[in-house]
C-alpha positions in Angstrom: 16.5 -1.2 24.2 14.2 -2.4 21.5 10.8 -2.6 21.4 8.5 -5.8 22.1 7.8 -8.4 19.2 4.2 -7.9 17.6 2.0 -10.9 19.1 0.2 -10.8 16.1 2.9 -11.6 14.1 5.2 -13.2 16.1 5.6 -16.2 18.2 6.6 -16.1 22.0 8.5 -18.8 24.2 7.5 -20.9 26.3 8.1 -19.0 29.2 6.3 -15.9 27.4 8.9 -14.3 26.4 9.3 -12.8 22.9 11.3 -14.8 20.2 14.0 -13.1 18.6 15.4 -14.8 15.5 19.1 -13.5 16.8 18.9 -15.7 19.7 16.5 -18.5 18.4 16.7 -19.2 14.7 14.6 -22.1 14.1 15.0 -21.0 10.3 18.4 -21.6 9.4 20.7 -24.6 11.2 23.7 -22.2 11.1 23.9 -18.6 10.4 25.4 -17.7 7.5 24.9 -19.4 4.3 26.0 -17.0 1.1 27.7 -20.2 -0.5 24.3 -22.2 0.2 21.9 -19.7 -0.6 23.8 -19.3 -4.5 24.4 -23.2 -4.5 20.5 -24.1 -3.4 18.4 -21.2 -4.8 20.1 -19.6 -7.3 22.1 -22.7 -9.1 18.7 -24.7 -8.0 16.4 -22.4 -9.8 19.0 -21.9 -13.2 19.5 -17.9 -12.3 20.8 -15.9 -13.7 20.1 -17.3 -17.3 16.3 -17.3 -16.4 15.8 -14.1 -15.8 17.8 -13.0 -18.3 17.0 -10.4 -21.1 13.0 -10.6 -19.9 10.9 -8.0 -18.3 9.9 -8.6 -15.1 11.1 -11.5 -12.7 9.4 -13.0 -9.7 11.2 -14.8 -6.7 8.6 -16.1 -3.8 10.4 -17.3 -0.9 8.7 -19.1 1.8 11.3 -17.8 5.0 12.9 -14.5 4.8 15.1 -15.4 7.8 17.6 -12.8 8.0 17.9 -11.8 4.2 20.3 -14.0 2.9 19.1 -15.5 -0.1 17.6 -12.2 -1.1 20.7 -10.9 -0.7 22.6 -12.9 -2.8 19.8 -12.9 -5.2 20.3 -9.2 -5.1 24.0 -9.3 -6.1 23.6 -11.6 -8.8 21.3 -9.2 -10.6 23.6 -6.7 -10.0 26.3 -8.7 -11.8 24.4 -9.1 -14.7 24.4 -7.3 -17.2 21.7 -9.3 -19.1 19.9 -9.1 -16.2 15.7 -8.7 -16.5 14.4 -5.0 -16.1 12.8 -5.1 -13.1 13.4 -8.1 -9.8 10.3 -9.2 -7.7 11.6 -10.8 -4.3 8.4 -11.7 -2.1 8.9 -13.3 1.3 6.7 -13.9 4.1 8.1 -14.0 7.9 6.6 -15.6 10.8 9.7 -14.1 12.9 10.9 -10.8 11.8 14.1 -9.2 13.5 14.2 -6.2 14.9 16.3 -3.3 13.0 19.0 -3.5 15.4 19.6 -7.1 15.6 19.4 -7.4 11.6 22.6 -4.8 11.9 23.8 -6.9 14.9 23.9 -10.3 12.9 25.5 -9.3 9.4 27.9 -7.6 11.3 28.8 -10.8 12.5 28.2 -12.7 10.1 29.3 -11.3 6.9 32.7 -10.8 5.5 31.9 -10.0 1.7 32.1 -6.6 0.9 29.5 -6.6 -1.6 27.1 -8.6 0.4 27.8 -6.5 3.4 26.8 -3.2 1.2 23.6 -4.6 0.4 22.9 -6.0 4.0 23.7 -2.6 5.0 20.8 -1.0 2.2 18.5 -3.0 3.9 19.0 -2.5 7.1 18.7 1.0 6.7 15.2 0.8 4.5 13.8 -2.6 7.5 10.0 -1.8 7.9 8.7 -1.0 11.6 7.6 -4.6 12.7 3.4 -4.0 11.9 1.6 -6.8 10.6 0.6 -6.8 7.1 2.7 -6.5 3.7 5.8 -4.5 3.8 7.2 -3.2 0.0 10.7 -1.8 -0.4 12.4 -0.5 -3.1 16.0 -0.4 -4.2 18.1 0.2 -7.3 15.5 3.1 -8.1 12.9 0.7 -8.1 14.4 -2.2 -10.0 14.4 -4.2 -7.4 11.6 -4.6 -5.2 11.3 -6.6 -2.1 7.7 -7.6 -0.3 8.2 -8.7 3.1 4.3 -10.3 4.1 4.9 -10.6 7.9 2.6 -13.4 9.5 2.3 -17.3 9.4 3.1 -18.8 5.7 0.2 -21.1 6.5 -1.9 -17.7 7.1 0.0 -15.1 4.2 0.7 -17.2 1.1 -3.2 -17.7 0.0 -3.5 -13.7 0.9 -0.4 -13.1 -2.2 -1.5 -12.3 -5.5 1.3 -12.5 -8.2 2.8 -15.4 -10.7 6.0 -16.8 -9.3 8.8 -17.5 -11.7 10.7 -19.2 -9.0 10.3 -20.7 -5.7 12.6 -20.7 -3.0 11.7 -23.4 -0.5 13.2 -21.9 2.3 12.5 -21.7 6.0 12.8 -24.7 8.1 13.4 -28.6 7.8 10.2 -30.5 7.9 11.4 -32.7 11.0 11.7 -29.8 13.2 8.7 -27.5 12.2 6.2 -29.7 9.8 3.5 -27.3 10.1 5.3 -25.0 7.3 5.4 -28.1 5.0 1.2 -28.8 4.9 0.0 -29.2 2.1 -1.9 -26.3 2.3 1.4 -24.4 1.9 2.3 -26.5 -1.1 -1.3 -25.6 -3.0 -0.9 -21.6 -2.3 2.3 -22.4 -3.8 0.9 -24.0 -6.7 -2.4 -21.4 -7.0 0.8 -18.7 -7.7 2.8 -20.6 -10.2 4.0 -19.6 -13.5 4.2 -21.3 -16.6 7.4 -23.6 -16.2 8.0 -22.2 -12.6 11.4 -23.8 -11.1 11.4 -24.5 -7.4 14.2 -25.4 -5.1 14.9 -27.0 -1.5 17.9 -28.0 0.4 15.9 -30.4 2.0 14.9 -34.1 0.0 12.1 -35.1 2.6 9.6 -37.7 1.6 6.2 -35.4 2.6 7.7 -32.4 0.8 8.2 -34.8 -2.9 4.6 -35.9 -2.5 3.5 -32.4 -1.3 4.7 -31.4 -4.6 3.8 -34.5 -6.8 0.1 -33.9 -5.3 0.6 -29.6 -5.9 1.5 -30.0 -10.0 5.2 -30.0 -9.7 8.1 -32.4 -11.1 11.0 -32.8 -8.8 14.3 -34.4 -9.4 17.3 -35.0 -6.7 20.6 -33.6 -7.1 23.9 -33.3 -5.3 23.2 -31.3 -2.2 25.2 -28.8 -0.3 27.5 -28.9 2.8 26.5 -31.5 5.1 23.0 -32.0 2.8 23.9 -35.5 0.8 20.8 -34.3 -1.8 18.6 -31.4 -2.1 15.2 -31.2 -4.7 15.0 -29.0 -7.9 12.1 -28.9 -10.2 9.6 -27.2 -11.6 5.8 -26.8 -12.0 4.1 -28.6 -14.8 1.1 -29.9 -13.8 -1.0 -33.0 -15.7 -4.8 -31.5 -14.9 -6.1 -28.1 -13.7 -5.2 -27.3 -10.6 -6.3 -23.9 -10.0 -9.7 -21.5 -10.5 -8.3 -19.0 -11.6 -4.8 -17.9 -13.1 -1.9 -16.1 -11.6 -1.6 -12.0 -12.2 -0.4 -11.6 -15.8 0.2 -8.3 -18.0 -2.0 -6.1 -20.1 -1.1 -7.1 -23.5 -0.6 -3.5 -25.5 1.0 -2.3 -28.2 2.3 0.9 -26.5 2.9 1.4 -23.1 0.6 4.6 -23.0 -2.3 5.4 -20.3 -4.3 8.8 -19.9 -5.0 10.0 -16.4 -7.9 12.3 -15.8 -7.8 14.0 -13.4 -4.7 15.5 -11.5 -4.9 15.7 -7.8 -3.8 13.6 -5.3 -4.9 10.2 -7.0 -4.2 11.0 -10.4 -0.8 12.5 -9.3 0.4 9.1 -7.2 -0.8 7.3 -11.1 1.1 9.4 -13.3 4.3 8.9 -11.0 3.8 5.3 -10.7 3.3 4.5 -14.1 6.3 6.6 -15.5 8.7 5.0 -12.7 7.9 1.6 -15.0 8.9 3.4 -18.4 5.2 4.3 -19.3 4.3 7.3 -21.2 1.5 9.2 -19.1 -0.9 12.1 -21.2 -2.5 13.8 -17.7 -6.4 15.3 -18.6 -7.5 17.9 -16.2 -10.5 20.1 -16.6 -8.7 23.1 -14.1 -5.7 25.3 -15.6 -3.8 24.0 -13.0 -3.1 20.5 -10.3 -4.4 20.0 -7.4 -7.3 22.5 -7.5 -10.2 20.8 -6.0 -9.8 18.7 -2.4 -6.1 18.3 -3.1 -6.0 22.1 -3.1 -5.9 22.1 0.5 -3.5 24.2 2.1 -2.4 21.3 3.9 -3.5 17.8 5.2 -2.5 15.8 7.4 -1.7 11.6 7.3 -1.3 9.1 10.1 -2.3 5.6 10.3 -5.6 4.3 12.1 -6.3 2.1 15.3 -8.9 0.1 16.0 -9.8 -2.2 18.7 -10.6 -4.8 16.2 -7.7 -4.2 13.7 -10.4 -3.5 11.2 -10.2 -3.2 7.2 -9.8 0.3 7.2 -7.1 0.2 10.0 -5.2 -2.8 7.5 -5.9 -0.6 4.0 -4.6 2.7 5.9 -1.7 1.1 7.8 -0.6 -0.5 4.3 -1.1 3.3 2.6 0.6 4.9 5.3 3.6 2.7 5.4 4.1 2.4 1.9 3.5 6.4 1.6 6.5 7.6 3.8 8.9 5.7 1.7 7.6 6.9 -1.7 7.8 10.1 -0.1 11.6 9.3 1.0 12.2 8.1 -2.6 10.9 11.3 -4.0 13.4 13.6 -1.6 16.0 11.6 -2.2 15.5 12.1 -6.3 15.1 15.9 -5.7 11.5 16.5 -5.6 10.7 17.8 -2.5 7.2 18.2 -0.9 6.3 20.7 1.6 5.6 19.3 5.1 6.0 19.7 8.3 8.3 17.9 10.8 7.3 14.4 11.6 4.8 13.9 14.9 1.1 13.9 15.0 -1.1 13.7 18.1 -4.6 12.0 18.1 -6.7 13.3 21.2 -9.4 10.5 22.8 -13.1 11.5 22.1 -13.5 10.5 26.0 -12.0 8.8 29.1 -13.2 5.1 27.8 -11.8 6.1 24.1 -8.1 6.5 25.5 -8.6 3.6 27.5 -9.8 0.8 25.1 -7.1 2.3 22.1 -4.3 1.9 24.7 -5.4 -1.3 25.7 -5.6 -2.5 22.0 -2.1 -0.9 20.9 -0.3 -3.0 24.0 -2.7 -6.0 22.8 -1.1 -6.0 19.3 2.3 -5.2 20.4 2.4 -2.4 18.0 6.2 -0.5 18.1 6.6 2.9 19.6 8.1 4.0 16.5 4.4 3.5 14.9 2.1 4.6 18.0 2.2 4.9 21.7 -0.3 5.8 24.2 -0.1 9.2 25.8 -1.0 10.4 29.2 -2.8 14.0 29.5 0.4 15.6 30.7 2.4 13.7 28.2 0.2 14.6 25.6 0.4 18.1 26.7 4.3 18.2 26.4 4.0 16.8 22.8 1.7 19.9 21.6 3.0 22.6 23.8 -0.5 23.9 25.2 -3.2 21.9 27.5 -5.3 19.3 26.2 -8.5 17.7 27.3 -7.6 14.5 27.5 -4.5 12.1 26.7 -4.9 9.7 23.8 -1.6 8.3 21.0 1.3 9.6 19.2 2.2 8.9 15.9 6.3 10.0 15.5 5.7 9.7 11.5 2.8 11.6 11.4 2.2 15.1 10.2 1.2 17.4 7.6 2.5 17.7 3.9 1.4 20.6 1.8 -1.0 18.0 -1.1 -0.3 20.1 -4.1 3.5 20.1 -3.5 3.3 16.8 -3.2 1.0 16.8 -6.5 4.1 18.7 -8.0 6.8 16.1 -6.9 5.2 13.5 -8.3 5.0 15.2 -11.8 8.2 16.6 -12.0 9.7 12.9 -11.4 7.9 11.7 -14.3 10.2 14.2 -16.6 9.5 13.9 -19.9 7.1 10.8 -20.2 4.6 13.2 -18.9 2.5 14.9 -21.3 0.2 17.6 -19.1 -3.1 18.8 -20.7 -5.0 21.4 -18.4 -8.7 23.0 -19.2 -10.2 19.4 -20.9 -13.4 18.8 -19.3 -13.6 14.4 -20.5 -17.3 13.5 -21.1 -16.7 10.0 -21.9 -15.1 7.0 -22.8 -15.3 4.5 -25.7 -13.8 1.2 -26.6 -12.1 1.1 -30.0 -10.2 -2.0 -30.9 -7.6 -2.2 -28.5 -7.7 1.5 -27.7 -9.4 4.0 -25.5 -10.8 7.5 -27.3 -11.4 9.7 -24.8 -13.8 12.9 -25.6 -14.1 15.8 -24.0 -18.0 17.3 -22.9 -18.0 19.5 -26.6 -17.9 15.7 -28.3 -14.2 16.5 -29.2 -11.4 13.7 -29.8 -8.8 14.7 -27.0 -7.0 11.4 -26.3 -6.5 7.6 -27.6 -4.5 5.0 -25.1 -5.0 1.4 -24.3 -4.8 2.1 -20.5 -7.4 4.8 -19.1 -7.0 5.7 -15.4 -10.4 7.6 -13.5 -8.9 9.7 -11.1 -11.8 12.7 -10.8 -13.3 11.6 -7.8 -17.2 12.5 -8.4 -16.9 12.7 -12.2 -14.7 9.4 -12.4 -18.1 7.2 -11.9 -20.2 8.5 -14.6 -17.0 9.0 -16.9 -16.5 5.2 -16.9 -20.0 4.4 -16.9 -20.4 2.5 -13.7 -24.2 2.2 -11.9 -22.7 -0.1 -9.2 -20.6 3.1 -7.7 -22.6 4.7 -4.8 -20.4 7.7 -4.0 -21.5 10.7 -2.5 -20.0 14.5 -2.0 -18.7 15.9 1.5 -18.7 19.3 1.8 -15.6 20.3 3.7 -14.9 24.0 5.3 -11.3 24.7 6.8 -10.8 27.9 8.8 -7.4 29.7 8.8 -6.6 31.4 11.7 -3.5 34.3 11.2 -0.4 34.6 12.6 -0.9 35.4 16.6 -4.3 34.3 16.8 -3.8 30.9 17.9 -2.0 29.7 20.6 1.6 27.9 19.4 1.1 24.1 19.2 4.1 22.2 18.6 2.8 19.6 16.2 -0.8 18.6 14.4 -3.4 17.8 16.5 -6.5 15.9 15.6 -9.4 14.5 17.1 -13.2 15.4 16.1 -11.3 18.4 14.1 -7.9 18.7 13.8 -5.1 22.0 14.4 -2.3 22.0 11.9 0.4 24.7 12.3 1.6 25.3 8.9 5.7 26.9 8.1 3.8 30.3 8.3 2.6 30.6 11.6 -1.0 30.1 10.4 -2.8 27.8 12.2 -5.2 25.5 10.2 -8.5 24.0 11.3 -11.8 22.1 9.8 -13.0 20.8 9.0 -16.7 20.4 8.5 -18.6 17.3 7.2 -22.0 18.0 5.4 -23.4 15.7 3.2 -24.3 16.4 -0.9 -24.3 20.3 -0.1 -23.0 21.7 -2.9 -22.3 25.2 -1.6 -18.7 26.8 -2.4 -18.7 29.9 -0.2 -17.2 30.5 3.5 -20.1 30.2 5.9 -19.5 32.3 9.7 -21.7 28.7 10.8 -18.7 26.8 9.4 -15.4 28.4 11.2 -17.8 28.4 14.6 -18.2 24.8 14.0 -14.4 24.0 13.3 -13.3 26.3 16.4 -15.7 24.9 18.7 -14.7 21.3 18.4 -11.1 22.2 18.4 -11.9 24.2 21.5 -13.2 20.7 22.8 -9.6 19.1 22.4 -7.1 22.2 23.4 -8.8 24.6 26.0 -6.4 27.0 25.0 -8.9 27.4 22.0 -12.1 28.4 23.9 -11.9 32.2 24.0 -11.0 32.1 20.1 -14.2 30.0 19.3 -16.0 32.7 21.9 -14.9 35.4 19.2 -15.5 33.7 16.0 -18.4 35.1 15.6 -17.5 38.5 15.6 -13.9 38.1 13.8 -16.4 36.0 10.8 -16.1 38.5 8.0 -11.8 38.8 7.8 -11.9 34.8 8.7 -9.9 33.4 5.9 -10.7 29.5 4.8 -11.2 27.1 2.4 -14.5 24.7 0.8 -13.5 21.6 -1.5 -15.8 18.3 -1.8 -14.9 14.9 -0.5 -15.4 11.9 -2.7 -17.0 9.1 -0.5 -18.6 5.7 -0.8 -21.0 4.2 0.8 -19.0 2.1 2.9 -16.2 4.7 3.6 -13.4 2.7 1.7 -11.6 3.9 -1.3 -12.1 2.6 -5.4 -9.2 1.2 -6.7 -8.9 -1.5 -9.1 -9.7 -2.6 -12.7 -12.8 -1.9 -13.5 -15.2 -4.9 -14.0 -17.5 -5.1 -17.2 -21.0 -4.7 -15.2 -23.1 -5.1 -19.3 -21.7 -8.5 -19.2 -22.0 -9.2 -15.4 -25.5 -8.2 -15.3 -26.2 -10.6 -19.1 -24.4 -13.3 -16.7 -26.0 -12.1 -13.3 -27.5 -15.5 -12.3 -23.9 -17.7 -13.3 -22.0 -14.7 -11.5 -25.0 -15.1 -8.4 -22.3 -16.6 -6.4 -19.0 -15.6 -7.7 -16.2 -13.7 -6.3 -14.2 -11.2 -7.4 -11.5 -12.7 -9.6 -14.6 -14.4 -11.5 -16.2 -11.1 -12.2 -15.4 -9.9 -16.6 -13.0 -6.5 -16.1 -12.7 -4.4 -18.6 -10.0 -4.1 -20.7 -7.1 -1.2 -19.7 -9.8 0.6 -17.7 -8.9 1.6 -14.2 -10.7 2.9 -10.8 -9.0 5.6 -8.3 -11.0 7.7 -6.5 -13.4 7.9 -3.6 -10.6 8.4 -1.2 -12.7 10.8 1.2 -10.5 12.7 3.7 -7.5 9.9 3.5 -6.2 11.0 -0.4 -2.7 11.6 1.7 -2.3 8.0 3.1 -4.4 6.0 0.3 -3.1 7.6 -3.2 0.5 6.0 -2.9 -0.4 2.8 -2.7 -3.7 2.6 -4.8 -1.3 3.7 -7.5 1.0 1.0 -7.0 -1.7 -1.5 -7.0 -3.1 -0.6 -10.4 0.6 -0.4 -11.8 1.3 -4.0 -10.7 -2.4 -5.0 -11.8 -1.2 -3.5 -15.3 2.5 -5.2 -15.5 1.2 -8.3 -13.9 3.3 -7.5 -11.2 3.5 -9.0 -7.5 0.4 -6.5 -5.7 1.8 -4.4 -2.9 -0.9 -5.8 -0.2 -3.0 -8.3 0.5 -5.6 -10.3 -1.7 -8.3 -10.1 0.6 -7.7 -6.4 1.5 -7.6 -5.6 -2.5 -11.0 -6.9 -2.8 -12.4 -4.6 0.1 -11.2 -1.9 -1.7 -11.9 -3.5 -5.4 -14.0 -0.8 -7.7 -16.5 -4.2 -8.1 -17.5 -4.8 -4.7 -20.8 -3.3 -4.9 -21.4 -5.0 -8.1 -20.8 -7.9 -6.8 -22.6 -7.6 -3.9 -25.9 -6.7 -6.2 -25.0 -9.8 -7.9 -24.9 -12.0 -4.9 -28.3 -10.6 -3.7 -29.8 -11.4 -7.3 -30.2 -7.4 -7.7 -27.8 -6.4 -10.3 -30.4 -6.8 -13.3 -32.8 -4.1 -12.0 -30.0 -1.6 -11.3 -30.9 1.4 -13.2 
């Protein structure tokens, strides 16, 4: 029994019921296709010799289908031994399948081995079917594959990246012309490369004047199978056709960045970076990782709903996703976090909460395998003790101890880590085409092309910013010892959350008080956390009743949340605001790919209470930013979480000049 197609990704019948590609491919006339996906794309497109002996490689593919031409795509690298260093493959998908019917079809459909290996790899690593970008490694990271599920007409101007080849792939422009508008054809042209090569199996006369009109030559050519001709070409366009250029690398002498600060952002950096043969020098003013926020004895991660599907719910889905399989990749390499055993429960505020949340997880068709609605009682089975109220489970939720996780990510950098504890950074400074970074005594401690801010309340000053309005959450988190608390069976959160830990203590918190910068264990505090726990699980009420006197041998825990204004996380290049404000009345109604950035400086912090579910992939973003790699999730939701979003919002409201 599978679970229903996401209506906001996928299409139903006529007669309402879901599509399923096994049953009703409208993208491929006949199932199959290794000899036509090598003849067509890879012959089409002059691979492997184009890729060969270069860095990085991009493939964007307009129809994912069942994975064919990826996988072939995928083998051929393999066989190469000239082959580029690292393979972007970027598809969107109107009409993903299902896990099982992905194993179902290539079990039926193919015969070679090799192909059948590979079909098998990615079955196995298939997302959960959640709107939204989907990135998947293979080949320790050599090969990375972006599924963008949703309408191409919707997902390809949402893509940020420079294509070195185009697969034109999907379905013919007789039977679904929507796909061929020449909309499509001008994202398609927005994300070319220099000499970008493009290939069809179909010779239709809208798609040669789609790409005539889009910048791109075409020529005909011998088709394949029962296709007399088929289109190959490439993009060279005779006048600008674009605002602004596709993604490309920082140029640099030496692949070198400094990371300050080493908790859960600066961590997710340092491993990101080295996993693309950078050498890392990590600046942290503690003797140790992981001592301030990320010093938490544990935390716990889970994706958010929202009636609306907001922003946040998009940015933290995205994290979440892309977090559980860099945490996979991590175990499987030998560097093993601590955490608990997947499942998290999230308990309803009220009656109406549980009501509307359920409503919206059956509206957008969301898998149970990412959330389900729970009754009371069910609810109740999940944790092992009485609850208030029912609310949704999350199966690949939990807890994961932050500084083992801190650890991991260190350890699998190996030696292109360099770790330098006790160096408090004062500032930054510009020479040439390097970074000096000084210490608070005015020392020299570090020179790079690439700086990464990853200190959270220091990280704003350190790089200078005035458009940056973060503020400090003081967070308490009580401890309770073995026996004190009843058993639960997994984390539950709500207005507070219960976390039992391998120990058998039970953790709770944690309290939210703005700019107070007090370090010490208040009695005020634990009564706080125990009472709204106490409002969740029942079970809790005579401990919260007791607090009070039990105070003094309380054990806990204060670190300081980095937030902004609007809640959402920093991450990004840095933009140059001395030469946005000089150009403020030019820049009055720009957007963000308009705005100066400054040069090998980069943004991660502000990450609040969600470091667990956000550090993964803000990492990832500012890696591919650097490379001039394909980013990991949408344009649009980039620039919500863009470091120069409240710059540019002082600069659309004329304000910018008088900032201070």
């Amino acid at each position: 029994m599978t679970d229903p197609l996401i209506p906001a990704v996928l299409a139903y019948r006529d007669n309402g019921t879901p599509f399923s590609p096994l049953y009703d491919d409208i993208y491929h006339s006949a199932v199959g296709g290794l000899e036509q996906a090598e003849y067509v794309f890879l012959r089409g497109n002059a691979l492997p010799q184009r890729w060969q002996n270069r860095r990085i490689f991009t493939v964007l593919e307009t129809g994912f289908g069942m994975g064919i031409n990826f996988l072939v795509t995928w083998a051929a690298w393999r066989a190469d031994p000239a082959r580029c260093e690292r393979l972007h493959f970027v598809s969107t998908e109107l009409h993903p399948f299902v896990k099982e019917d992905l194993r179902s079809v290539y079990a039926k459909t193919i015969s070679d081995p090799t192909i059948a290996a590979l079909a098998d790899t990615l079955a196995d690593a298939w997302p959960m079917l959640v709107p939204g970008t989907h990135r998947l490694e293979f080949d320790d990271g050599r090969v990375v594959l972006t599924l963008v599920f949703g309408d191409a007409l919707d997902t390809l101007p949402t893509l940020r990246l420079r294509a070195d080849a185009f697969y034109l792939d999907g379905f013919s422009p007789a039977r679904n012309p929507q796909l061929w508008s020449p909309l499509v054809f001008k994202s398609l042209a927005r994300l070319a490369g220099e000499g970008a090569t493009v290939a069809t199996y179909s010779s239709a006369g809208d798609i040669k004047r789609a790409l005539t009109q889009c910048g791109f030559e075409y020529r005909k050519v011998d088709g394949f199978g029962w296709k007399r001709a088929m289109l190959v070409g490439h993009f060279a366009p005779r006048w600008r056709v674009r605002r602004h250029e596709p993604p490309a690398p920082l140029a640099v002498d030496e692949r070198h960045a400094v990371v300050i600060g080493a908790g859960l952002a600066g961590c997710a950096s340092i491993e990101r970076l080295t996993a693309r043969g950078w050498r890392v020098t990590s600046l942290e003013r503690h003797a140790t990782l992981a001592q301030e926020a990320s010093g938490n004895p544990a935390g716990v991660f889970h994706p958010m709903i929202s009636r609306d599907d907001s922003v946040a719910s998009r940015v933290t889905r995205a994290g979440f996703l892309y977090a559980l399989n860099r945490w996979a990749a991590l175990e499987r390499s030998g560097y093993r976090p601590s955490r608990g055993a997947p499942g998290l429960l999230q308990i309803a505020s009220d009656e109406e909460e549980a009501r509307s949340i359920g409503d919206a997880i059956a509206a957008f068709g969301y898998p149970s395998d990412y959330v389900t609605p729970v009754s009371a009682q069910r609810a109740q089975e999940l944790a092992g003790t009485a609850l208030a109220r029912g609310g949704w489970f999350f199966p690949h939720g939990g807890w994961i101890d932050p500084a083992s996780l801190c650890a991991a990510q260190c350890a699998a950098a190996g030696g292109l880590l360099e770790r330098r504890f006790g160096v408090d950074v004062g500032r930054l400074e510009r020479m040439g085409e390097q970074w000096s970074v000084f210490d608070t005594s005015g020392q020299l401690v570090a020179r790079a092309p690439v700086v990464i801010v990853a200190n959270a309340h220091d990280a704003a000053r350190i790089a200078g910013l005035r458009h940056a309005p973060t503020r400090s959450i003081r967070g308490q988190l009580s401890l309770l010892p073995v026996g004190q608390a009843p058993r639960l069976a997994l984390p539950v959160i709500g207005d507070g959350y219960a976390v039992p830990l391998a120990n058998g203590v039970t953790l709770t918190g944690a309290t939210y008080e703005l700019d107070d910068p007090d370090t010490s264990l208040r009695t005020a505090g634990h009564l706080e956390n125990l009472e709204r726990i106490a409002q969740m699980l029942p079970a809790f009420a005579s401990i919260a009743s007791q607090t009070q006197s039990m105070a003094a041998t309380l054990d806990g825990r204060v670190a300081f949340r980095c937030v902004t204004s609007d809640r959402m996380p920093m991450i990004g290049q840095l933009a140059d605001e001395t030469l946005s404000v000089r150009d403020a009345q030019r820049l009055r109604g720009a957007w963000p790919l308009d705005l100066p950035r400054v040069d090998g400086l980069y943004g991660a912090f502000a990450y609040g209470s969600r470091g667990l579910v956000w550090a993964a992939l803000g990492a990832e973003l500012i890696a591919s930013q650097i490379e001039g790699e394909p980013w990991p999730l949408e344009r649009d939701l980039a620039e919500d979480i863009d470091p120069a979003r409240f710059l540019l919002r002082a600069l659309r409201q004329g304000t910018a000049a008088t900032a201070s």
